[in-house]
Every structure is written in structure tokens, then in C-alpha cells.
N, C-alpha and C positions, 0 to 999 in steps of 0.2 A: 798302279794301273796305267797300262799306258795307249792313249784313247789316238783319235784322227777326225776328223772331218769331211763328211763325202756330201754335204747337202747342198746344190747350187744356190745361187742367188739367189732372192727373190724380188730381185727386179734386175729387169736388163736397162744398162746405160741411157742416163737422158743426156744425150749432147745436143742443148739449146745452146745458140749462140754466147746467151750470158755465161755458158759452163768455160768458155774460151778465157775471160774477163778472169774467173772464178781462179781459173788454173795461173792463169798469171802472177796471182797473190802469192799462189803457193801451196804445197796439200799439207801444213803445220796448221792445223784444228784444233788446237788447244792452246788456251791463255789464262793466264791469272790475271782477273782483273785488276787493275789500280783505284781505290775507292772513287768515283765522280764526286759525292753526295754526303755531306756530315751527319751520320745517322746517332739519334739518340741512340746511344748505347744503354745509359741505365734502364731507358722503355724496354729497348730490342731484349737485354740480360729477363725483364719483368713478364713478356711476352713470351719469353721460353720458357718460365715456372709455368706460364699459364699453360704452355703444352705440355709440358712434363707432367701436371695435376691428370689433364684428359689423357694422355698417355697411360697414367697409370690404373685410371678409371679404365678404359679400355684391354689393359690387361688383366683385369680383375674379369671380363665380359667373356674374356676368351676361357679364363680358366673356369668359369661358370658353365660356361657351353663344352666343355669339357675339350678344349681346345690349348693350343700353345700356339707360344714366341716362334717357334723353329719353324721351317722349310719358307713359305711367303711371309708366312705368318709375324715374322721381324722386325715390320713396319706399317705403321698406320698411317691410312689416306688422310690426306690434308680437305679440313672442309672448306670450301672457299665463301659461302654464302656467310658463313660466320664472320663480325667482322674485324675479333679477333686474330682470329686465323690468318683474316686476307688482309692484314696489315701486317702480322707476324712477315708472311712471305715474302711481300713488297719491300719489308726494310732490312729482308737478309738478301735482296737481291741488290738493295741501291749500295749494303755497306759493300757487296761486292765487286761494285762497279758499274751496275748492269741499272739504266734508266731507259724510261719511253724512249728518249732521243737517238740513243746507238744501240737500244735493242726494241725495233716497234712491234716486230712481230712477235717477241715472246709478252711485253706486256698487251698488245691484242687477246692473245692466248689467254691470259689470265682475265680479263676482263671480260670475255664471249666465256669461260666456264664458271668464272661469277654469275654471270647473267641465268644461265643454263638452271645453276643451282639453286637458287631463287626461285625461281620459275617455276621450278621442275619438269623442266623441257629439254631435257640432253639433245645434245645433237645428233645426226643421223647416223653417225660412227660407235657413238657411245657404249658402255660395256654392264652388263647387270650383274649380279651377284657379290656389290661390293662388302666389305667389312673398314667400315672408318670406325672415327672418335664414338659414331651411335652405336656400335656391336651391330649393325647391322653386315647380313653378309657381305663382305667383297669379293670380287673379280678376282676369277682366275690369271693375274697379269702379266706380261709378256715381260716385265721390268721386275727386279732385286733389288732394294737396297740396306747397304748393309753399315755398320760404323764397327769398325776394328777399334779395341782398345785394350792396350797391353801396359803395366808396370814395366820401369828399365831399370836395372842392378844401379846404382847407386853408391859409392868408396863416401859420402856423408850419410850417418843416421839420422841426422838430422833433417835431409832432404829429401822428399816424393818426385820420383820422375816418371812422367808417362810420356806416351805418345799416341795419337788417333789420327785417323783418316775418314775423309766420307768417301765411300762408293756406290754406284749406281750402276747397274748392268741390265740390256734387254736384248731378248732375241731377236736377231739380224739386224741390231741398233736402231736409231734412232735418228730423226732430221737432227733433233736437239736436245741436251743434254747436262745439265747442271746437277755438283753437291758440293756441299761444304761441309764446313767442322766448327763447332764454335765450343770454346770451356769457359765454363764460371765455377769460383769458389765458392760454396754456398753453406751458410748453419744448416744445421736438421732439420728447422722445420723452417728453410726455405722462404724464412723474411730478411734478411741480408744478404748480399752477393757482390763479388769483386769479377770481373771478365776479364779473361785473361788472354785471349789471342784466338784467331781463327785462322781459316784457309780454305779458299775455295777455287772451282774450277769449270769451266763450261768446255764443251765441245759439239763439233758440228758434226753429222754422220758418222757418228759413234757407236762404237759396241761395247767398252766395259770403259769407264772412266774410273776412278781413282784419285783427289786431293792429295797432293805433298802432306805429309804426314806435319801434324802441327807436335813440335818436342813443348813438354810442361814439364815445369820443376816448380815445386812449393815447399814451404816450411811443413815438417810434420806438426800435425794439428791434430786431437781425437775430437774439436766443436766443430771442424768443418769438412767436408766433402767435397770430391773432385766430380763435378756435371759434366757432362760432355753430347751435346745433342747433334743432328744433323739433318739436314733438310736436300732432300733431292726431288729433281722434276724428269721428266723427257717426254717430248712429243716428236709423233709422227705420224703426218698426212696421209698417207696409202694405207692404213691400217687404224688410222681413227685414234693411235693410244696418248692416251693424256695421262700420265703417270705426276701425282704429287705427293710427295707423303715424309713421313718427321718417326726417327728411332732417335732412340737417347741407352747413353751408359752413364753408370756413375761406379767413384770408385774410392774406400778410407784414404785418406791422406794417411801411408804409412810406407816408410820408406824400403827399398828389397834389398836388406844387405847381405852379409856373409849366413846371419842369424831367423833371416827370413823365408819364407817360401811360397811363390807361387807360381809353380810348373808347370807345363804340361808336357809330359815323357810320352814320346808317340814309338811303339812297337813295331805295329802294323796300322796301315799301311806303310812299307818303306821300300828303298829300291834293293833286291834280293839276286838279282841276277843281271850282271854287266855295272858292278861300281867302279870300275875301274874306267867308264866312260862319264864325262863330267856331267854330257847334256843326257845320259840316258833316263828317259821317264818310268816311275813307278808304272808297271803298267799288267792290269788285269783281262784275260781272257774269256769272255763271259760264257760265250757261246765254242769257240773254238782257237785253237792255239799250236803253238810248236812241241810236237811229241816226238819230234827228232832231229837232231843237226844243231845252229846254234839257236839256244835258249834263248824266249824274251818273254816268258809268261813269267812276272811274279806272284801272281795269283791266277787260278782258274777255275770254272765251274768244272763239276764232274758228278760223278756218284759213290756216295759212299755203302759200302753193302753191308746192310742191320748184323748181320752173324759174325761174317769175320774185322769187321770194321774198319775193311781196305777200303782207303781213296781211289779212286782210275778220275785222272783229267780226262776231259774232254768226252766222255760216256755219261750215254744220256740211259735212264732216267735222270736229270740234272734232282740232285738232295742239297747241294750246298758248294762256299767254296774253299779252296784250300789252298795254303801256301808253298813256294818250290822250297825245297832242299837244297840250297845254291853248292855246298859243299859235294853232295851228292851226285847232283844234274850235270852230268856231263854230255852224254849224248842221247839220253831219256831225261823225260822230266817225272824227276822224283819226288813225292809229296814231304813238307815235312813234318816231323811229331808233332804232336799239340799244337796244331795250325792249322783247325779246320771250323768251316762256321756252318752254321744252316740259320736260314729265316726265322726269324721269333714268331710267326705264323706257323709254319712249319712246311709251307708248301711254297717251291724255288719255281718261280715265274720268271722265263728266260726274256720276257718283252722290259724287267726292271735291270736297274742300275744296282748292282748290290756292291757294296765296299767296307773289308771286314774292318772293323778299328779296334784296337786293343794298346791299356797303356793308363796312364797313369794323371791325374791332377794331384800335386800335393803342394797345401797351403796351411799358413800358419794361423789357427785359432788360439787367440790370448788368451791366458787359464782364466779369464772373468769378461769371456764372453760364454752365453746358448747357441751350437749353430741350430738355425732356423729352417734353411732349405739350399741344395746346390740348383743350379740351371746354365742350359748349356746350349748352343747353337750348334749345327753340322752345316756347313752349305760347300757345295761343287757349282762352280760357274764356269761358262765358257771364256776362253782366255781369246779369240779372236772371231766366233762370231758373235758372242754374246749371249746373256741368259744366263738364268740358274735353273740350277733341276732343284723340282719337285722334292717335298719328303712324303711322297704318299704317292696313290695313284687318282683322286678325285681333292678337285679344290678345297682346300680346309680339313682334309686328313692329315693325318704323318704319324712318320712311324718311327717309335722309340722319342715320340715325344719332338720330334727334328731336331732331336738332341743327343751327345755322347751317352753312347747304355751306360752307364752309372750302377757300380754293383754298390754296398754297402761301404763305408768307409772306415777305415783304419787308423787306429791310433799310434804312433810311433812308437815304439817302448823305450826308445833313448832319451826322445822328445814328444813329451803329451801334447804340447801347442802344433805338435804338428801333425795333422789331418792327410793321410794316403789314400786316394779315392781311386779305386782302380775300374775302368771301363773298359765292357770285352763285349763285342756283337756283330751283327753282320745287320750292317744301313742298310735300309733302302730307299736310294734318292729317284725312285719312281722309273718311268718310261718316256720323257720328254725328252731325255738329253741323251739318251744311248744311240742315234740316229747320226749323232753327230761323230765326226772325226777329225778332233782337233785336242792339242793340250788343254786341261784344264787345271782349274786352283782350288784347295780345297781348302778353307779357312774354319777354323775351330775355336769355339769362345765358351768358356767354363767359368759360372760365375758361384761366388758362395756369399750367402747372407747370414747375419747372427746379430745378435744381441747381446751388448756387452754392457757392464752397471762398473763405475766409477769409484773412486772411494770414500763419493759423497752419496752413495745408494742412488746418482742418475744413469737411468739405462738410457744408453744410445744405439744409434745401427750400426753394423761395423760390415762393410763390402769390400768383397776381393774381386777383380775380372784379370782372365788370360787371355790373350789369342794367340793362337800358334797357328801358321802358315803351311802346307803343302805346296810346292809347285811340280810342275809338270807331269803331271798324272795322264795317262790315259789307258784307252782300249781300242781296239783294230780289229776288221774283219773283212775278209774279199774273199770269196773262192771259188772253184768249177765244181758245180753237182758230179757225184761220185760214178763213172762211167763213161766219163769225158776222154778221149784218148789225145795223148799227147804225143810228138815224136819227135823221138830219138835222135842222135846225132845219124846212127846208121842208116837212119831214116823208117825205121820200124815206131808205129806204134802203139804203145798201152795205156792201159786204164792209169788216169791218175790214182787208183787206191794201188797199184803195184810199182808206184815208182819212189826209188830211196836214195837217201844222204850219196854223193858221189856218181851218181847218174849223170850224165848228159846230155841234155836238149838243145834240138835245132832253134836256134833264136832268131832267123831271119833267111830271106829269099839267098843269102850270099852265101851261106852255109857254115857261117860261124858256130861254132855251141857254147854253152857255158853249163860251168857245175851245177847242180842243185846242193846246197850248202843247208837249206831249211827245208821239212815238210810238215806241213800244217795242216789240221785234222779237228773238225768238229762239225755242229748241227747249224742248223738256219731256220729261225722260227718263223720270217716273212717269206713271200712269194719270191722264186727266182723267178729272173727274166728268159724266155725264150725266144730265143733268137730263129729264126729262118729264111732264107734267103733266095732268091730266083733260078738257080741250080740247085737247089735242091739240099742243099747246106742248113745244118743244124745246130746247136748248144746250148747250154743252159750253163748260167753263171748265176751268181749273186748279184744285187742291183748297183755295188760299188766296185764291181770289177771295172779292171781301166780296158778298152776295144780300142785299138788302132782303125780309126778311119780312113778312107782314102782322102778326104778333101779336109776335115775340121782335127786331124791329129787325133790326138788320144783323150778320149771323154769316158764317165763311168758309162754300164752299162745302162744304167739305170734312167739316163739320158736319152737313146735311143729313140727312133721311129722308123715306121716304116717311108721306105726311099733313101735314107742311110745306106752309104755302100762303105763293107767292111773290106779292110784288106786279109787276102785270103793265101795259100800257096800256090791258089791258081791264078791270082789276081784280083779284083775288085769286084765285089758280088755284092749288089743289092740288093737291102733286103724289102723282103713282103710280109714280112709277120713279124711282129714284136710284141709279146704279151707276159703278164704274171699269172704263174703256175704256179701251185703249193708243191712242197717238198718235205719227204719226212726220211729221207737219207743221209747221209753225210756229205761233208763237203772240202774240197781239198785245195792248199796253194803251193807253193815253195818259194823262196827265195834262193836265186838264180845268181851265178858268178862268184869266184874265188877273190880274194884281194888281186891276185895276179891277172884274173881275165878281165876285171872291170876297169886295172891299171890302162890297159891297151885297148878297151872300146871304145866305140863312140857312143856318143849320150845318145840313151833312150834305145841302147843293144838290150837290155835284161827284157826281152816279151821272149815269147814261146808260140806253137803251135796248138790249139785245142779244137778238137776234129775239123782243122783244117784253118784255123779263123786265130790272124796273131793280137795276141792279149799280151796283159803284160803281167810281171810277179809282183807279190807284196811288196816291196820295195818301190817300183814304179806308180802304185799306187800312193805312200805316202812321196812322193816327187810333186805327181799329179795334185794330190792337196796345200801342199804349200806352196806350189805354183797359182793355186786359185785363190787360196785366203791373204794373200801378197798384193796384189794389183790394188796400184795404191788410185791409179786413174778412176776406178770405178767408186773411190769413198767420194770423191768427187759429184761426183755423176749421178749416186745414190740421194744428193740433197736435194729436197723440192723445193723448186722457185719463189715458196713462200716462206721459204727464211731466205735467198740470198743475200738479200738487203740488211739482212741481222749479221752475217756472214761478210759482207763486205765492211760493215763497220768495225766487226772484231779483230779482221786482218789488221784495217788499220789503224786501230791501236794498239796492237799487240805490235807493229812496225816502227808506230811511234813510240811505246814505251821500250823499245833496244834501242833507241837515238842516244 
């Protein structure tokens, strides 16, 4: 899938003078604390059974409600009136460093939503619909968090190696931003326990954090288990979000050697077309895509027709989606065999994220173990503005369980301990994140449970977990509504639906042209923007097309107002109208320039002509995005005043501990 980011800010820069101070220090926002504070560890180790117990209790609430782990669902809110709890979090923040004295605003924080909770007086920001440790509903929240936890192949049988992180992600981030990772050894039934290492990590005006991955290595043991739990927070003042909450993994102490198994074999999603580029992203065309010149759809919506059971990309009635023929696709994009999905509802909603997965877990069950149940996470999160998408379209739905479709499993017939669970479906990670235009990550966690009896007739639990990583997935979408005319080198011009691979367009007032090398071709389920202007000047784009302005450069269109004056062939024409109109026609772009005419432009030659008004191609679009998701002055700038002071403390210790 390969995605982008077209949503601005949603805040414009604060440059208070203490931002001058702020910049001084430096824009490095992240540190590993250095413990201040000798915390009981055997308490803190005692305190985590005690969440793991309500944890588990809570997951029991969800499956009663007929609910799951997957899509938010991953992590439960921290109670703080409990005072459990609100000691639990206080002494995983002192072993991380973090006390009243260099951090006053976040233990403020925590001691105004103690009060709050108590009370039952939320502040004025505050969010309904939660689901904590009471099963009662949670909040639809702006915040992720997630704990990775995977086995590592191992040359001793003798020894278990894993490794875990905490992560914590919100949309458009956050003032502030804390997770850790913490393991304990523990028996079965959770009355002895050895701690074994942690890691944690705070940052200021953040969008997706991530803990240093903490490495474990243990003696194989079948009395003992590997815990692994994590505790994230994030606030932020413009938006009221007070995110707290605690997930845990646990996993057999059993070591992955030559003899062992636990995979995950991922099919699809994968990158199908351009591997021969390192950074090219998996990348899915939802709505519309390239159906001629060079390829970049590895997947895309289209229609598939009941009779003859032909695919056509990018034709709507949209039924489902399907994978390219990379062998095939040379100058059409070809569908290929057995690489087609449709919704497990059965009805393709162009406003969802759909992402086929197909592919394999396979893991070793001991001939004298029962398995019990698998379970499995799916999550997509934004890699630079933050957020995860949805597994549903309404808070506390999901679909497919916000888990790998899971078909029946398979027993090996070489090897009976070894368990083939093969998953085949088309995700839907909702409508939250397909707005966006940026890479994202898609992290996958496949867990199996079972019951194993000893050869003294004691049954014990026996767990496997995998996570397997995707990066740089995405999807893209900019176009001109179908009717749009563009022109020519010769200076003639036509509709974009009659212009093809090898054409050439005027790309500026100096009378340069460059190739069309892509044409791209599909629907648009939201309002285009219509443009009009003071002469009498017209168009209709999509709301992430990039417009060259006279005075502010190149913004999407979506941006606009009226008094904006666009650059035009006639010059700079102000506009008087700027609205959203529905559209149920097609919609077109290209990508513009050969290697050779982009070798000899100048930066920001690929725009074009469209009825007059220069815009620019797909390409200039994703420029435009990573130009905006870069600016590093404004993560700055993004932080409210009431953390500086937590913010200046953390620069200088993170200054003093490189001395």
C-alpha cells in the first residue's frame, strides 16, 4: 500500500519568546531517563501482577460484550483513583527517572486527574465513553498503545530470547508523551517473580514514540513464564487528551531453534511492483490509480463482474480489491490470479481502509500439549503524523475481530508439533486514516495458547507470541475532475480523459514541456473543490491537489479561499469562489517528465496547465507532503507553555547525562 499525507496542521506556530530559549537547547525531544529514585522493585514487580490480574479481568468483560483486544481495543485505561493503580504509575515513572522536581508538570497532571477521578468531576476537556479496568465503555481515543513482542532464533536450546518495546502513538501528537517496557519471570500462578530489565522513553511534541527495544535471554524453564507489560501516557492541552493505560504480553520460556516454530509468512500485503527500488512503499490504490505508463499500484479497488469473473482496476461499481501481476504489468496494470479479496460484509465502502493479508503463522505445539485458542492483533499507525486507524467504523466495533482472518489450522504431516494456521481476508481498518498522506506501519501480533500436562499428570499454560513488522505502506490520491482541459506543448487543449503515456504538456509561462510518463484514473468519493476566479476562470480538482499561488507557493487545493490569487497563463487571477461540490465522475492525474527532462529542470518545473490555472503532477504532490511533515521548527512551537518547564528540565539532563 503506498499512502501520503495531505492534512495540515492543526495548529499554527506559537512563537512565544520562551520558544527562542526552547530552540536553543535544541529540537532532540527524546531521552532515556537515568533512574533519580531507588524504587522498590520487588513492590513495583507485585503492582504489575496486580494489573495483569485486572487486565485479565477486563479482558474477560470485553469478550462478554462480545468485543476484542484488537483495533483500540489493545489497552486498558489506567484508573488513577485507585490507589493501586496511582502508585503503580508513580513508581514506574520515578524508576524512570521522572520525579515532581524535573518533571512538575506531568506529576501536576497526574494529581488534578486523581482528584478529578475521585470526585467524579472530569475537567472541562475531558472524554466519555471510556472502557477501563470496570468494562465500562471507553473513549473513542486519539492515542494507540501498543507492546511488540517477538521470540529471537537462538544457536542454544537451552536458552529463550525475546525482545519488546513500548509504543505509544496519537493523532497530530501530543505536548507529552511517555512508554516503557518492563519483564518479570514469573511461576504460573504468579506468586514468585524475578525482574529482569526495562526501558523507557518520554518525548516532548511527539507523534509516534517507540522504547529501545529491551533484548531478554533466559534459561528454558516449562515452571516459569516470560511477563512482559507496558505502561504509556500522553497529554495534550488544545484537545483536553489525557491518555493512561497498561497492555501486557506474556510468553513460554521455550527457546526458537532449528526444531522450533513461530512465524509469521506474510504473502500479501508485499511490495509487487518497483523492488528493485529499496525505499519503494507497498502501496494500495483505493479509489484510483495508474492504468497506464509506469506502475505503482500494488493493490487496487476495482470491480469484479459475477459472470465472467474479470477484475478491471479502478471501475467502479468498487466489489473488492486485487493484486497487480508485476510479471504481466508492463504498460497496463494487470490483475493477478488468485489475488482478489472482497469485504467479509460483502459490501466495499470507498470511505474504509481496506488491506488484503494473506499468509501464514506457523508454530510448534508439543505432542502433550491441548491447543486452546489463537489471537491476534492487526494495527496501521501513522509513521509521522501519528494515530492509528480504527478496526471498524464506530468506537468498540472491529472487524475480523482487529485480528488476522485466521482460517482453520493445519497440521504438518512431517511434523505434528507443528501447527500451519494460514490467514486470508480483506482488513478493514476503518475511515480515520485514509485522509491522510503519509507512510505508515503495520505491525501484526499472532498469539497461540494451549494446555500442556507433564509427566507427572500437572497441566500447565503453554504461550507462543509473534510480531511481524510492515514498513512503509501507503496510498495516494490527487486529481482533476474528468473534463478538465489541459495544454499541450503545441499549445492546444484537451480533456484530461484523452491525454496518454508520451504526450506532452506546457509546464510553465516559459514554454518548457515535459513527458507524461503516468496516467491515473479513478473515482472520488468526497466533495471536489471548485475553484473560480475574478475573470471568469474555472476548475474543479480534488481537495489535495497542489495550486501554485501567486504570493504563498504551492498549497493543496483544499487549503484555499476566496482572495487567494492563483497563478494562471494569463497571470494572477483572484479568486471569488471556493467551494465543495459532489462528484460522481472520474478523475484524472499523470506524472510528468522523463529522467532526462527532470535531469535539466528546475525544481518545482513538473505543474501543468488545467483550464488555464498551473497545478502541479502527482509527484509534486508527494514533494509538497514531505516538505510539510519535515519542519522540524514547528514540533517546537506545537508545545504548550505548560510543559516548557518540564521541557527545559529534560534538555538538561539529557545534556548532562552525554558529559
Amino acid at each position: 500500500m503506498k499512502l501520503s499525507l495531505n492534512a495540515s496542521s492543526r495548529r499554527l506556530p506559537r512563537l512565544a519568546p520562551v520558544m527562542l530559549g526552547l530552540a536553543m537547547l535544541g529540537a532532540g525531544c527524546a531521552q532515556q531517563k537515568t533512574p533519580a529514585r531507588e524504587v522498590d522493585k520487588q513492590a513495583l514487580a507485585a503492582d504489575s501482577l496486580y494489573m495483569a490480574r485486572l487486565y485479565a479481568g477486563w479482558e474477560k468483560q470485553l469478550e462478554a460484550q462480545g468485543k476484542s483486544r484488537g483495533g483500540r481495543g489493545s489497552h486498558m485505561e489506567i484508573d488513577l483513583a485507585d490507589d493501586t493503580q496511582y502508585r503503580f504509575v508513580k513508581n514506574r515513572l520515578l524508576a524512570a527517572g521522572s520525579t515532581p522536581e524535573n518533571s512538575p508538570q506531568l506529576f501536576r497532571k497526574l494529581e488534578t486527574l486523581r482528584k478529578e477521578k475521585k470526585t467524579g468531576t472530569p475537567g472541562p476537556k475531558a472524554r466519555e465513553d471510556r472502557l477501563g479496568a470496570t468494562g465500562e465503555p471507553m473513549e473513542n481515543s486519539r492515542c494507540g498503545h501498543l507492546l511488540p513482542l517477538t521470540d529471537v532464533a537462538s544457536a542454544d536450546n537451552t536458552v529463550a530470547k525475546f525482545q519488546a518495546s513500548g509504543l505509544v502513538t496519537c493523532f497530530d501528537g501530543a505536548d507529552y508523551a511517555f512508554a516503557d517496557v518492563n519483564a518479570i519471570a514469573t511461576n504460573h500462578e504468579q506468586t514468585q517473580f524475578r525482574v529482569l530489565g526495562t526501558e523507557s522513553l518520554e518525548e516532548y511534541a511527539s507523534a509516534v514514540l517507540e522504547t529501545p527495544p529491551l533484548p531478554l535471554s533466559l534459561k528454558v524453564n516449562p515452571d516459569e513464564e516470560l511477563f512482559v507489560d507496558s505502561v504509556a501516557m500522553a497529554f495534550d492541552e488544545e484537545t483536553g487528551e489525557q491518555h493512561l493505560s497498561y497492555t501486557r504480553a506474556e510468553s513460554s520460556l521455550v527457546a526458537l531453534g532449528a526444531h522450533d516454530f513461530n512465524t509469521i509468512t506474510v504473502h500479501h500485503p508485499k511490495e509487487l511492483i518497483g523492488k528493485m527500488h529499496s525505499d519503494n512503499p507497498v502501496r494500495t490504490c483505493l479509489e484510483r490509480g495508474a492504468v497506464a505508463g509506469f506502475l505503482d499500484c500494488d493493490y487496487a479497488s476495482g470491480s469484479k463482474d459475477p459472470v465472467t469473473g474479470i477484475f478491471k482496476p479502478f471501475a467502479k461499481p468498487f466489489t473488492g480489491v486485487g493484486a497487480a501481476d508485476p510479471e504481466a504489468s508492463h504498460t497496463l496494470w494487470i490483475p493477478a490470479a488468485g489475488a482478489y479479496w472482497e469485504p467479509a460484509s460483502g459490501a466495499y465502502d470507498p470511505s474504509h481502509l481496506y488491506l488484503p493479508m494473506r499468509g501464514w503463522y506457523q508454530v510448534t505445539l508439543p505432542s502433550s500439549c491441548t491447543l486452546d485458542a489463537f489471537t491476534s492483533d492487526a494495527t496501521i499507525f501513522l509513521m509521522e503524523r501519528g494515530g492509528r486507524c480504527s478496526a471498524g467504523t464506530m468506537p468498540g466495533s472491529s472487524v475480523f475481530k482487529g485480528s488476522l482472518p485466521f482460517k482453520t489450522p493445519i497440521v504438518d504431516d512431517y511434523d505434528p508439533t507443528k501447527l500451519n494456521v494460514p490467514f486470508d481476508g480483506l482488513v478493514d481498518f476503518g475511515k480515520d486514516c485514509l485522509d491522510m498522506y503519509q507512510n505508515v506501519r503495520l505491525l501484526m501480533r499472532a498469539t497461540m495458547k494451549a494446555t500442556c500436562v507433564d509427566s507427572s499428570g500437572n497441566r500447565k499454560p503453554y504461550t507462543r507470541s509473534r510480531t511481524q513488522d510492515i514498513f512503509n505502506l501507503d496510498w495516494r490520491n490527487a486529481c482533476l475532475a474528468e473534463g478538465t482541459r489541459v495544454t499541450k506543448a503545441d499549445g492546444s487543449q484537451v480533456p484530461v480523459e484523452q491525454v496518454k503515456v508520451g504526450d506532452q504538456l506546457l509546464a510553465n509561462g516559459q514554454g518548457q514541456a515535459l513527458t507524461v510518463t503516468t496516467v491515473s484514473r479513478g473515482g472520488e468519493r468526497k466533495p471536489l473543490v471548485k475553484l473560480r476566479d475574478a475573470l471568469g476562470g474555472e476548475v474543479m480538482v480534488t481537495q489535495t491537489h497542489p495550486m501554485v499561488t501567486a504570493t504563498r507557493g504551492v498549497v493543496q487545493a483544499g487549503e484555499l479561499k476566496a482572495g487567494d490569487s492563483l497563478l494562471t497563463r494569463a497571470g494572477a487571477a483572484k479568486l471569488v469562489g471556493v467551494e465543495r461540490v459532489p462528484f460522481s465522475g472520474d478523475v484524472f492525474n499523470f506524472a510528468l517528465g522523463t529522467p532526462e527532462e527532470l535531469a535539466i529542470a528546475t525544481p518545482g518545473t513538473n505543474t501543468m496547465y488545467a483550464n488555464g490555472y498551473l497545478v502541479g503532477d502527482s509527484q509534486m504532490q508527494l514533494t509538497l507532503e514531505k516538505q510539510r511533515s519535515s519542519d522540524s521548527r514547528e514540533v517546537l512551537a506545537r508545545l504548550n507553555g505548560a510543559w516548557h518547564e518540564d521541557f527545559r528540565l529534560h534538555q538538561a539532563r539529557s545534556k548532562s547525562a552525554r558529559r
